[in-house]
Short mmCIF file of the C-alpha atoms (twelve columns), coordinates in Angstrom:
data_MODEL
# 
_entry.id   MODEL 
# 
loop_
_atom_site.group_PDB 
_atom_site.id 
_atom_site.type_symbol 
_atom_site.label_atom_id 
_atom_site.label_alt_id 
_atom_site.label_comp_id 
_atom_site.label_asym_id 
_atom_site.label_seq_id 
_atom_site.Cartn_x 
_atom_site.Cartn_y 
_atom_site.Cartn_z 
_atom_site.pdbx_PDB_model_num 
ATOM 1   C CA . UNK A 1   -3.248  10.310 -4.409  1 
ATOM 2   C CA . UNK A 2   -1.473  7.240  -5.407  1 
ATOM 3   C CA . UNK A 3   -4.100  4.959  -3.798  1 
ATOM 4   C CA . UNK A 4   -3.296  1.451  -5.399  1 
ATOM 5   C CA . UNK A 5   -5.728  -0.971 -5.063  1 
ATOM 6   C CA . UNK A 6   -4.188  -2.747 -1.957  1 
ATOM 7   C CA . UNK A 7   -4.374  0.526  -0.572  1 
ATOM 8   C CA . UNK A 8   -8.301  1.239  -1.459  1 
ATOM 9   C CA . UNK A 9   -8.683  -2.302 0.484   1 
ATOM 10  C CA . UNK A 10  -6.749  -1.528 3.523   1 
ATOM 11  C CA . UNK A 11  -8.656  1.476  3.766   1 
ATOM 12  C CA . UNK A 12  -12.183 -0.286 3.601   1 
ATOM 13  C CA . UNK A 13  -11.324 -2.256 6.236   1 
ATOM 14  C CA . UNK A 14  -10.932 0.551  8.831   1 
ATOM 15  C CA . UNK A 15  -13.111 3.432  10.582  1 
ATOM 16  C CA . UNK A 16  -10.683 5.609  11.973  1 
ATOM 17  C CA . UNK A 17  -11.942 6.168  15.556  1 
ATOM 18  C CA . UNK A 18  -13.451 9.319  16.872  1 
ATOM 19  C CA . UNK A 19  -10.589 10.338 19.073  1 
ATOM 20  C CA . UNK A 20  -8.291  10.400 16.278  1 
ATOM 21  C CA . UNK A 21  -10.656 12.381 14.181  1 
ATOM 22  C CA . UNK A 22  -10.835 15.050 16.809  1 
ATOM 23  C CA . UNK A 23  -6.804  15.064 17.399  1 
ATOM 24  C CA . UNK A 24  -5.562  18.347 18.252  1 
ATOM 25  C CA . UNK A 25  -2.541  20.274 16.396  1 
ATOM 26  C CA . UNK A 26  0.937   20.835 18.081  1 
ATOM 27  C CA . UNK A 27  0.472   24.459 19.047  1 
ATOM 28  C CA . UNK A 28  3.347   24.839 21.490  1 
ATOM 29  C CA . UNK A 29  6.483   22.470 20.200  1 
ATOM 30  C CA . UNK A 30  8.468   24.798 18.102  1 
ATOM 31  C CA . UNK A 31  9.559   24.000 15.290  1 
ATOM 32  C CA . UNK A 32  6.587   21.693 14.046  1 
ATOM 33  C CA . UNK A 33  3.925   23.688 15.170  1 
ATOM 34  C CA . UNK A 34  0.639   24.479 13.260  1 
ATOM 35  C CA . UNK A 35  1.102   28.393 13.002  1 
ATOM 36  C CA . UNK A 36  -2.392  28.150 10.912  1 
ATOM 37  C CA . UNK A 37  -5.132  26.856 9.450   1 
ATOM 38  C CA . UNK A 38  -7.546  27.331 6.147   1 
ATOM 39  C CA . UNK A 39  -11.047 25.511 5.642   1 
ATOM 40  C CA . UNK A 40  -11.862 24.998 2.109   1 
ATOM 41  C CA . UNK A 41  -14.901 23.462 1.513   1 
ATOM 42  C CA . UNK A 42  -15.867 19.446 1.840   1 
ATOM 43  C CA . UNK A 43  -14.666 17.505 -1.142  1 
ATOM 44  C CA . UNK A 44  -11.787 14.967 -0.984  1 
ATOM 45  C CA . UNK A 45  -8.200  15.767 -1.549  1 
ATOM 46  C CA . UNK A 46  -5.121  14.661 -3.146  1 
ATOM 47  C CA . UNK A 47  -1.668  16.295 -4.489  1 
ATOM 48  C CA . UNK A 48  -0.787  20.163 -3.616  1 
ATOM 49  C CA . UNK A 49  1.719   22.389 -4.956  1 
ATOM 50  C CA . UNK A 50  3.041   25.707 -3.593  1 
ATOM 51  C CA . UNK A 51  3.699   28.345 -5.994  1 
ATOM 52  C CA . UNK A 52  5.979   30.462 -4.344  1 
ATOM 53  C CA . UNK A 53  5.839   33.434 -6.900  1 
ATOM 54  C CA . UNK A 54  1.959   33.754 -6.319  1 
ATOM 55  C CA . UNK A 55  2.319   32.540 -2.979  1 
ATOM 56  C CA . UNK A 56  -0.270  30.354 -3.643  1 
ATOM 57  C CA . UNK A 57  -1.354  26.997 -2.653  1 
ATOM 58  C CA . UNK A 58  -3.132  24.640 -5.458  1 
ATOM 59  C CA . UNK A 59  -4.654  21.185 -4.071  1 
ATOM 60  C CA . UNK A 60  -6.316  18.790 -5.837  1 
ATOM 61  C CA . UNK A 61  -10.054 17.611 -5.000  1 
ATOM 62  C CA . UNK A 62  -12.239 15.330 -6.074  1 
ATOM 63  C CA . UNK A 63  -14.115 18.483 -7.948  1 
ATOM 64  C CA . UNK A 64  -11.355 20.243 -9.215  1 
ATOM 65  C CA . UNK A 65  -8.312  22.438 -8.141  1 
ATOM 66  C CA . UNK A 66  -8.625  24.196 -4.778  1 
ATOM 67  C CA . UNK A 67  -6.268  27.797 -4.414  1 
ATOM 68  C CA . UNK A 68  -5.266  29.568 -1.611  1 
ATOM 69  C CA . UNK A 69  -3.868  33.089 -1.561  1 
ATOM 70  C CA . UNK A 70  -1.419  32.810 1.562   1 
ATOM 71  C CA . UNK A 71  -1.473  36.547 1.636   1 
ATOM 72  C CA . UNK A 72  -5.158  37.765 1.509   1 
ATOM 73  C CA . UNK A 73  -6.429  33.970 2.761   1 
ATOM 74  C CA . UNK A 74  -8.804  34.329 0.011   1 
ATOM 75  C CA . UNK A 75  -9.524  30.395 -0.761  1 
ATOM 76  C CA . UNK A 76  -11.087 29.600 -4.539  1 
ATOM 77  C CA . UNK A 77  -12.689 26.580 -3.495  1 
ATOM 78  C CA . UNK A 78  -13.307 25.450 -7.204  1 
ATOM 79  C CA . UNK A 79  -10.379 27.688 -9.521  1 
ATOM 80  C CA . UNK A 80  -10.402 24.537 -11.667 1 
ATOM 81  C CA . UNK A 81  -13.363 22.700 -12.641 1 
ATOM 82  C CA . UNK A 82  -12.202 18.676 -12.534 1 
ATOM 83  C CA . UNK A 83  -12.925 15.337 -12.400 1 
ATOM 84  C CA . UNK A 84  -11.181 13.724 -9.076  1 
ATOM 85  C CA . UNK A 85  -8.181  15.846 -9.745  1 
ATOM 86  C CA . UNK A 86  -4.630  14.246 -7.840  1 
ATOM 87  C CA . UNK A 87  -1.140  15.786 -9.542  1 
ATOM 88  C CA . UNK A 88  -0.619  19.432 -9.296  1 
ATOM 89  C CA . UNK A 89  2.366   20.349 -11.520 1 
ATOM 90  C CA . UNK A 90  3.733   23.828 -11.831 1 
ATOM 91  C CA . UNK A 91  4.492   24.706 -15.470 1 
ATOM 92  C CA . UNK A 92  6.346   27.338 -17.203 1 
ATOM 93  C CA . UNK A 93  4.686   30.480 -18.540 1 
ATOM 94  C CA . UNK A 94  2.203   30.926 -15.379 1 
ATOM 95  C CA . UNK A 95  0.479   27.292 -15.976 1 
ATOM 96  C CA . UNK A 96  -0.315  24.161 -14.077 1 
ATOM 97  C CA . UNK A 97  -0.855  21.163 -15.054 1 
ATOM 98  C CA . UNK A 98  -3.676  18.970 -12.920 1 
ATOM 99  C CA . UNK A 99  -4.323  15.555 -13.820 1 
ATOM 100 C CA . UNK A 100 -8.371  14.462 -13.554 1 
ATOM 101 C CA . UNK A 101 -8.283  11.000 -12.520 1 
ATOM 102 C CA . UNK A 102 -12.166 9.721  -13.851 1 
ATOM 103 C CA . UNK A 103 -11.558 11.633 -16.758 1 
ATOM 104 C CA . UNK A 104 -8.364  9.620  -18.301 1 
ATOM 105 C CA . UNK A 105 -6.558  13.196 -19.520 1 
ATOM 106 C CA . UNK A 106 -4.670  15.550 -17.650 1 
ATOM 107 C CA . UNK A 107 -5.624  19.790 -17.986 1 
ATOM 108 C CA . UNK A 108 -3.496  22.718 -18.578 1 
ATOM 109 C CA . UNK A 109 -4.188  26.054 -16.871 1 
ATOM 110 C CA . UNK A 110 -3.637  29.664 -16.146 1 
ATOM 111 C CA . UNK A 111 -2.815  30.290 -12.871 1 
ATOM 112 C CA . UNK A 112 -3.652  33.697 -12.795 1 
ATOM 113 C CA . UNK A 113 -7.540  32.833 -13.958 1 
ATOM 114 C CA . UNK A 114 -7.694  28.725 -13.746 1 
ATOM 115 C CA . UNK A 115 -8.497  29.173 -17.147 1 
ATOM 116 C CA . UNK A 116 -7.805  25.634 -18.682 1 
ATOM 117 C CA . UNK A 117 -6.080  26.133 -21.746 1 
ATOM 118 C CA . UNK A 118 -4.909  22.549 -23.292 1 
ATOM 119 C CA . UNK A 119 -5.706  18.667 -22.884 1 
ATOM 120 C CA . UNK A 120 -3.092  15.813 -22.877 1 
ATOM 121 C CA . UNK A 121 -4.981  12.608 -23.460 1 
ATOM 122 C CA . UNK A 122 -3.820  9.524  -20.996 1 
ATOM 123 C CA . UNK A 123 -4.753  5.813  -19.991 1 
ATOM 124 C CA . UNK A 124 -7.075  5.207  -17.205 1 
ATOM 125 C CA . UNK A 125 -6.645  7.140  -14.072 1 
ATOM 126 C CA . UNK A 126 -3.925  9.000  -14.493 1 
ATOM 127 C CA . UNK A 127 -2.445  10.078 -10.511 1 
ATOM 128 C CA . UNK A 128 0.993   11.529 -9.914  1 
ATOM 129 C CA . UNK A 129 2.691   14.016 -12.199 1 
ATOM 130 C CA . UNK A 130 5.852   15.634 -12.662 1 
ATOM 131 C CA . UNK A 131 8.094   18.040 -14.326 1 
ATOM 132 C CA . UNK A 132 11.604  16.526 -15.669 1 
ATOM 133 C CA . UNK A 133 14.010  19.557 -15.684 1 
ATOM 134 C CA . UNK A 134 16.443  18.253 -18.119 1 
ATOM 135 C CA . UNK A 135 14.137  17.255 -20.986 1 
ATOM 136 C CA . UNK A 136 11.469  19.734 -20.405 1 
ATOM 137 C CA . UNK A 137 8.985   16.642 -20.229 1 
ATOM 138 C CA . UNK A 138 6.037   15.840 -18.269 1 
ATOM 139 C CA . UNK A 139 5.487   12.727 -17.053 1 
ATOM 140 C CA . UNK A 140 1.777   11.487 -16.120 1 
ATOM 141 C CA . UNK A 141 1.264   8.389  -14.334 1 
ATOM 142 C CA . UNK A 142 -1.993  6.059  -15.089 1 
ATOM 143 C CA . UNK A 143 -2.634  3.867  -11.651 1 
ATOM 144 C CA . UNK A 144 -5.053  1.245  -13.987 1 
ATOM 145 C CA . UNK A 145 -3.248  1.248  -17.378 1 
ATOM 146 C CA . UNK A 146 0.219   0.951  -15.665 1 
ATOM 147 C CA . UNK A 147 1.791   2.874  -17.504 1 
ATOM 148 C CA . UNK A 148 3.565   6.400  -18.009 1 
ATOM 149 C CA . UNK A 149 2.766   9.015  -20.385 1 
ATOM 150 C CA . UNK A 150 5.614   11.141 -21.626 1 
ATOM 151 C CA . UNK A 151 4.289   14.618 -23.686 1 
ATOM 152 C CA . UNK A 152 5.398   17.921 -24.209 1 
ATOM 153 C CA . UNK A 153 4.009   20.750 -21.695 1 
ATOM 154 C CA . UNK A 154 4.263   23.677 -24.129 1 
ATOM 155 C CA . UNK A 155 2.326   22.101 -26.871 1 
ATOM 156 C CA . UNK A 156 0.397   19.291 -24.926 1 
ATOM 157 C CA . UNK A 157 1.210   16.742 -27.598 1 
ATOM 158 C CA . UNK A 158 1.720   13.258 -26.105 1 
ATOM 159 C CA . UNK A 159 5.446   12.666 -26.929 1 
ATOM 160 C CA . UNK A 160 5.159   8.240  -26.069 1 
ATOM 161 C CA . UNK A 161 4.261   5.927  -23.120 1 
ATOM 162 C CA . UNK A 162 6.113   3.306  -21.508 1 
ATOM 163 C CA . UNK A 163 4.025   -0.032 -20.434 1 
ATOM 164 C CA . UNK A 164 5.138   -0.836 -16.301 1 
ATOM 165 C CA . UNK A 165 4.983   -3.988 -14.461 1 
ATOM 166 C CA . UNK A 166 2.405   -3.108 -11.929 1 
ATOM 167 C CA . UNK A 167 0.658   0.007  -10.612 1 
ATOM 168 C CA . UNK A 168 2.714   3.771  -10.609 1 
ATOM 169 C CA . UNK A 169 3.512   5.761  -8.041  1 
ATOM 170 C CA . UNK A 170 4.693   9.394  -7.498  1 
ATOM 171 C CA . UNK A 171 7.071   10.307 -10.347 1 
ATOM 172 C CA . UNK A 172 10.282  11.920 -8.070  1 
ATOM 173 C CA . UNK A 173 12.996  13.315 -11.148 1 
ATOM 174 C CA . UNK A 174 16.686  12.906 -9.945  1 
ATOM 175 C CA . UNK A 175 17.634  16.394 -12.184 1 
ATOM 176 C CA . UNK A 176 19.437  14.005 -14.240 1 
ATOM 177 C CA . UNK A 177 17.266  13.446 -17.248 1 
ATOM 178 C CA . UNK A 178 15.941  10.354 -14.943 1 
ATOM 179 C CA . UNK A 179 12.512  9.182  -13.011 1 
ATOM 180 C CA . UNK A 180 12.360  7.183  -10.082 1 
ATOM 181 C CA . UNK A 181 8.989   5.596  -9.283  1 
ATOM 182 C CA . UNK A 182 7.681   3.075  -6.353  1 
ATOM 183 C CA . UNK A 183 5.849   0.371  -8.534  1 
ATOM 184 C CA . UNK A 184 3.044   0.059  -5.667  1 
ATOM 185 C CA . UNK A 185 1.650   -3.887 -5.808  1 
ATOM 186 C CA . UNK A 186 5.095   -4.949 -6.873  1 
ATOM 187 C CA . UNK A 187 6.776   -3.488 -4.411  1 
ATOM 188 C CA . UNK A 188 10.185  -2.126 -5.931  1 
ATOM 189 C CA . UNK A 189 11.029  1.313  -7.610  1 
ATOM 190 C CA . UNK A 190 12.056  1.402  -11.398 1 
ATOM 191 C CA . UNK A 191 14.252  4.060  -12.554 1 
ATOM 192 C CA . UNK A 192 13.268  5.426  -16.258 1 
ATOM 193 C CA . UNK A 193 15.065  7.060  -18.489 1 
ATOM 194 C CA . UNK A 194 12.526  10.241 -20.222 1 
ATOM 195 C CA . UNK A 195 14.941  10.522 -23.358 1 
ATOM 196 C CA . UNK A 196 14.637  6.481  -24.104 1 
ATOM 197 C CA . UNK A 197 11.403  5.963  -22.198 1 
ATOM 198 C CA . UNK A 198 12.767  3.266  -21.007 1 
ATOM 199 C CA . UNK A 199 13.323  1.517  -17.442 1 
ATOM 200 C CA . UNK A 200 17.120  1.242  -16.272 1 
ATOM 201 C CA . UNK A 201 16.700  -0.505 -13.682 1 
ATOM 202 C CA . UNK A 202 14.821  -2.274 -10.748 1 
ATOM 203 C CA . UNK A 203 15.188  -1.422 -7.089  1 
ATOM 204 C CA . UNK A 204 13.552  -4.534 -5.380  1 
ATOM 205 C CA . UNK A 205 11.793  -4.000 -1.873  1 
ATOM 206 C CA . UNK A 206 11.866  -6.959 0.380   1 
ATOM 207 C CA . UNK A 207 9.241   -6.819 3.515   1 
ATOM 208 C CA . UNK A 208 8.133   -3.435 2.177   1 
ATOM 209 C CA . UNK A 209 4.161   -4.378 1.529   1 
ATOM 210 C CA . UNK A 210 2.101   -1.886 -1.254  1 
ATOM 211 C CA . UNK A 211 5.250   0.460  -1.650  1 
ATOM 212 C CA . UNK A 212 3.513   3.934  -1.606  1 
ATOM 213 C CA . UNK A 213 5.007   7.433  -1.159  1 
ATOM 214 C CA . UNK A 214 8.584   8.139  -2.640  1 
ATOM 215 C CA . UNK A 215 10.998  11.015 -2.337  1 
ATOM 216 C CA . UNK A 216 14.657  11.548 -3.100  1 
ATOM 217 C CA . UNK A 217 17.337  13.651 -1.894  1 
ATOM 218 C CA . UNK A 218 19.335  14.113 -4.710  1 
ATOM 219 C CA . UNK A 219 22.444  15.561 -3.072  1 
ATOM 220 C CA . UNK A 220 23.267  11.973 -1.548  1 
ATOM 221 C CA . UNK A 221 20.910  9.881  -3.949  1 
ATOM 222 C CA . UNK A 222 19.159  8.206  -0.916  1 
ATOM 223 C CA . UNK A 223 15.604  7.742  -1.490  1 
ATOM 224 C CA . UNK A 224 13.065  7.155  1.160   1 
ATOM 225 C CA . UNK A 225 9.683   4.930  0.691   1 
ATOM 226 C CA . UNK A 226 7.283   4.003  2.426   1 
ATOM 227 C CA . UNK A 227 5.438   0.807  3.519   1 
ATOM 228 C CA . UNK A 228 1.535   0.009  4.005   1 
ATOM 229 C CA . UNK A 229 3.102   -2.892 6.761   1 
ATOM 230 C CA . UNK A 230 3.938   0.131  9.214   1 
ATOM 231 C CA . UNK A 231 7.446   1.601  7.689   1 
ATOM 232 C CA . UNK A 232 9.751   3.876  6.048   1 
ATOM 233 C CA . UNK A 233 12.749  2.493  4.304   1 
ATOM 234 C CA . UNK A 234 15.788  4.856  2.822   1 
ATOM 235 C CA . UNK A 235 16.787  2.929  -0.283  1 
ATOM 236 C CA . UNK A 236 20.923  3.824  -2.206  1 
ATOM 237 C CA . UNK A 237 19.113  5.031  -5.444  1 
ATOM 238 C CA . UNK A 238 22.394  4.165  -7.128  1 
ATOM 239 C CA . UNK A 239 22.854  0.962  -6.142  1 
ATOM 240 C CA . UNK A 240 19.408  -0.481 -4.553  1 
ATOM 241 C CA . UNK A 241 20.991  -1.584 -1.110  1 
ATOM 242 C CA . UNK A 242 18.340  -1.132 1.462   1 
ATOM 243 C CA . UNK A 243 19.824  1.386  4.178   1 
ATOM 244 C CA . UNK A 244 17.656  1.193  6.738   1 
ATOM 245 C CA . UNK A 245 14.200  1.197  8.002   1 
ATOM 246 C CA . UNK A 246 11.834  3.199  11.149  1 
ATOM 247 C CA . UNK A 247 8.026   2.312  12.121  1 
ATOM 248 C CA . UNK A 248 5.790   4.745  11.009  1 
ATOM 249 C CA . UNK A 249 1.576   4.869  11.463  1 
ATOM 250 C CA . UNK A 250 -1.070  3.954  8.987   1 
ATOM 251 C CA . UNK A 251 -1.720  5.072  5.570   1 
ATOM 252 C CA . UNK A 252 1.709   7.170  4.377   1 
ATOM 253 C CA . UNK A 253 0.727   8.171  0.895   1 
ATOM 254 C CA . UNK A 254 2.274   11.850 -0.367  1 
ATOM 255 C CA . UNK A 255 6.017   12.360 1.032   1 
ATOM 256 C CA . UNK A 256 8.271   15.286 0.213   1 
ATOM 257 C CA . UNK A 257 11.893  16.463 0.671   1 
ATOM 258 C CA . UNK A 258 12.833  19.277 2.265   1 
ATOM 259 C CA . UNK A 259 16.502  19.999 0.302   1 
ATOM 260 C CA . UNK A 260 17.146  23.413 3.018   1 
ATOM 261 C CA . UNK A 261 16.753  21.808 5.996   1 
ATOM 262 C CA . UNK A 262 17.825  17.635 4.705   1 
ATOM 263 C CA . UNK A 263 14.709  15.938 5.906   1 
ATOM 264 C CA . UNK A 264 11.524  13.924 4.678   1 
ATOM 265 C CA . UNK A 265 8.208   15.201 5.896   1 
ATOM 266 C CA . UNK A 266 5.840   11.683 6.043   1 
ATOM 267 C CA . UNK A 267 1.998   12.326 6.937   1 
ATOM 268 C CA . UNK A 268 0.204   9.229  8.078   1 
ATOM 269 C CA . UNK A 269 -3.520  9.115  7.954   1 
ATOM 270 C CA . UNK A 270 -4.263  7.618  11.393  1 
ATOM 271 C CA . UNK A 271 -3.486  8.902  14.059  1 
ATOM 272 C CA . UNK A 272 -2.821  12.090 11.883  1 
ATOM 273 C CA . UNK A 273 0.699   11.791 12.910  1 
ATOM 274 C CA . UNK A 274 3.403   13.723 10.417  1 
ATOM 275 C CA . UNK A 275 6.914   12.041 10.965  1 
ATOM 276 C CA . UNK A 276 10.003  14.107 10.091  1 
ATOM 277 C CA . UNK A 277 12.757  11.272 8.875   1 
ATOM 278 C CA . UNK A 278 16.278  12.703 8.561   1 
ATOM 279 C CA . UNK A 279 19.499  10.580 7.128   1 
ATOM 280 C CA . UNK A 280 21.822  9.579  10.147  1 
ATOM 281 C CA . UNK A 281 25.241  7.791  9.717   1 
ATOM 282 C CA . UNK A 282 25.362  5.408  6.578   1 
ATOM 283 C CA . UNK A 283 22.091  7.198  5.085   1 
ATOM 284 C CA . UNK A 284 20.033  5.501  7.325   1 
ATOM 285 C CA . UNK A 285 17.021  6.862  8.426   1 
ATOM 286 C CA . UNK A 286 15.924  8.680  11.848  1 
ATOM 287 C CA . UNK A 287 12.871  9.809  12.980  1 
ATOM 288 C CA . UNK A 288 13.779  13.654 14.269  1 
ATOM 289 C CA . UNK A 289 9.734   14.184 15.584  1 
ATOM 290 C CA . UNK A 290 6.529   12.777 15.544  1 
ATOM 291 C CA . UNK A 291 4.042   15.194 15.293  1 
ATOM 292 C CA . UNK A 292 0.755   15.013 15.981  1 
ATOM 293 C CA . UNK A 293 -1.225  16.744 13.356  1 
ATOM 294 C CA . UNK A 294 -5.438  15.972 12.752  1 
ATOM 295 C CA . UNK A 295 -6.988  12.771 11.324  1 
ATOM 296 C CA . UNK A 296 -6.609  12.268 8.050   1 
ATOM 297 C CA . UNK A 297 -3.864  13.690 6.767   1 
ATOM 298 C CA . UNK A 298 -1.709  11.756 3.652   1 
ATOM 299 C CA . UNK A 299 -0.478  14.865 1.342   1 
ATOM 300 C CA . UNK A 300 1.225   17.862 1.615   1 
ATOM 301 C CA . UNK A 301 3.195   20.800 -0.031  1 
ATOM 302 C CA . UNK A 302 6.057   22.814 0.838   1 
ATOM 303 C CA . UNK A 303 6.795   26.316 0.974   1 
ATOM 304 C CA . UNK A 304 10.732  26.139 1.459   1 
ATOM 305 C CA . UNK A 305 11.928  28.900 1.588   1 
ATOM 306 C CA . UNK A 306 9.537   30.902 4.647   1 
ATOM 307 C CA . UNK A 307 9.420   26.941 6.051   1 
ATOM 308 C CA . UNK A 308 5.957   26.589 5.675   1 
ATOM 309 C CA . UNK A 309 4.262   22.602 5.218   1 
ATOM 310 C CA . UNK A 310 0.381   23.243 3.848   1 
ATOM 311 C CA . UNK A 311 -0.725  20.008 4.834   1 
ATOM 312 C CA . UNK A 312 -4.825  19.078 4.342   1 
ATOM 313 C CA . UNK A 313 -6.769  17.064 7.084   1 
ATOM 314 C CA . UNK A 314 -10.350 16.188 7.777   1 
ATOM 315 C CA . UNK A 315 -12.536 13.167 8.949   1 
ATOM 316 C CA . UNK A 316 -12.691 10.929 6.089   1 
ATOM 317 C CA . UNK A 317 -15.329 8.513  5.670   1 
ATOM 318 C CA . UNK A 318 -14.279 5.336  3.697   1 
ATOM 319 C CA . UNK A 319 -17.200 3.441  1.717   1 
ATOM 320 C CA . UNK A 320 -18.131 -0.382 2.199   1 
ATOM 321 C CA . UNK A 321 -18.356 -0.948 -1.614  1 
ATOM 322 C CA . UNK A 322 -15.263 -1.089 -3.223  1 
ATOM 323 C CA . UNK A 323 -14.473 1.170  -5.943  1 
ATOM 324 C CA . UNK A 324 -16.359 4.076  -4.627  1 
ATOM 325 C CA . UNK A 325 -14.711 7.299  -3.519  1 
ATOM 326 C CA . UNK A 326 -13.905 8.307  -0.070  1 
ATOM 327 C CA . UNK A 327 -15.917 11.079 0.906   1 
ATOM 328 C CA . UNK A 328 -15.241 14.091 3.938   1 
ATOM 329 C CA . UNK A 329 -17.360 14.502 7.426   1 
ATOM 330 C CA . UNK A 330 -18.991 18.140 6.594   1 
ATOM 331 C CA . UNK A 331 -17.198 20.592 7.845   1 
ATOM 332 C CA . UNK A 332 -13.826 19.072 9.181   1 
ATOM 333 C CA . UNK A 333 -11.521 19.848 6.137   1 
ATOM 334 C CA . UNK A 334 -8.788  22.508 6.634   1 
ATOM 335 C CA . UNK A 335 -5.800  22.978 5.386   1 
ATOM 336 C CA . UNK A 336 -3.097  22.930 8.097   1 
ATOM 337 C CA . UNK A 337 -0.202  25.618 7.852   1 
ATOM 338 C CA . UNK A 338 3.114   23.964 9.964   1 
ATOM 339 C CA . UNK A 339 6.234   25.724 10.604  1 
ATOM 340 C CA . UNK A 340 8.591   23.657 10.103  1 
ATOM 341 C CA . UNK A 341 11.791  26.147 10.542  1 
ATOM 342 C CA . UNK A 342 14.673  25.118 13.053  1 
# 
């Protein structure tokens, strides 16, 4: 989860109330309906990723690396022993990569066996992860060094870093040998080059408090972000002008792109509310439903080619002291299963 700081603090400050914890799922609204729905234990959760050859879901928890056979529904509620685990990238070669976030490295594994197989040494807490196509590089994300770590996924050797300004976000490649990336506390998304690992350029983001979740469209370079102060705002990744904005709930945190049917799936944590953003005229953004999911949910992976969003939910309980973990009501977690065909 990219949790910044500001984020952790916002949290803190709210109990989310007992109606919202007990929201039910949309079982009659086709298309965003919940079709079905997996428990998986109790521990907190972060990234997923759907590997569509396995038909598999991996999801990161705060004790490892959760899988889900979509098939058999056999869940694996610890394939991956880990320390607060939040990336889940697929790798070449039947691997993963998972990043553990108290454990400053990120682990390789099988994903036939969740045998872990290498270690890539990063700063502290690394968070988001991701894949650049062109270069064949992963890129690992440290929330409290600020900085990115660039290595090589065959080998696992760490290949440079890049100091940031402030606090990473989701890595989101453009295909292009390029990395966009919502600096969080600064508000503003750099744009890094992985053969230089260097930043390009700036995207500033005016009235857009503790910039969070990021995802690009990279047919019409339009990004969309959003906002801890109640928005979503679709940003020209080519030349920074700000498109347009729509009100979203509390909490966004994971968003993804759906490139089949050209729309943004945005999970809020409270209500439990998942928006589905498209681009209208000028790239600006419209909210095409508001779905009302379960409390708690803030990640998500896609299955794009049946149409299937895995997204997790369950009554989280946010502590008083600051810098402890948020932990899960007993019981509550499952992972929802949305169709989200037209």
């Amino acid at each position: 989860m990219k949790k910044t700081i500001a984020f952790a603090v916002l949290l803190a400050s709210v109990s989310l109330p007992a109606a919202a914890a007990q929201a039910q799922p949309a079982s009659g609204a086709a298309p965003y309906r919940v079709v079905k729905s997996y428990s998986a234990g109790n521990a907190f959760w972060d990234y997923g990723a759907f590997d569509a050859t396995a038909r598999r879901l991996y999801l990161g928890r705060e004790n490892g690396v959760t899988a889900i056979d979509m098939d058999s529904g056999k869940v694996t509620e610890r394939f991956v022993e880990g320390q607060q685990v939040h990336g889940i990238v697929l790798l070449d070669n039947n691997r993963a990569l998972a990043t553990n976030g108290a454990a400053a490295n990120a682990m390789i594994f099988e994903r036939a066996t969740g045998k872990v197989v290498a270690r890539i040494p990063t700063g502290a807490k690394p968070d988001g992860a991701a894949l650049e196509p062109v270069t064949g590089t992963i890129m690992i994300m440290d929330s409290i060094s600020h900085d990115a770590v660039f290595a090589n996924p065959s080998t696992a050797q760490v290949l440079g870093r890049l100091a940031l300004d402030g606090e990473p976000g989701t890595p989101v490649p453009d295909g292009k040998g390029h990395v966009f990336s919502g600096i969080t506390d600064h508000s503003e998304i750099v744009m890094i080059d992985v053969t230089s690992r260097t930043v390009m350029k700036k995207l500033p983001l005016p009235d857009c408090a503790d910039s969070g979740g990021l995802a690009l469209d990279r047919q019409t370079g339009v990004l969309l972000v959003t906002c801890a102060n109640l928005k979503a705002i679709m940003v020209d990744s080519r030349s920074g002008r700000i498109l347009g904005s729509v009100p979203i709930d509390k909490y966004p945190d994971v968003i993804l792109f759906d490139s089949l049917r050209r729309v943004f799936y945005v999970p809020t944590i409270s209500p439990g509310n998942l928006f589905v953003i498209a681009e209208g005229e000028n790239g600006a953004p419209v909210i095409k439903a508001k779905v009302p999911l379960a409390s708690g949910v803030h990640t998500e992976a896609l299955n794009v080619k049946d149409g299937l969003l895995y997204v997790p939910a369950g009554e989280i309980h946010i502590p008083k002291v600051h810098g402890e973990r948020p932990t899960v009501e007993p019981g509550t977690f499952k992972v929802l299963v949305v169709n989200v065909n037209q």
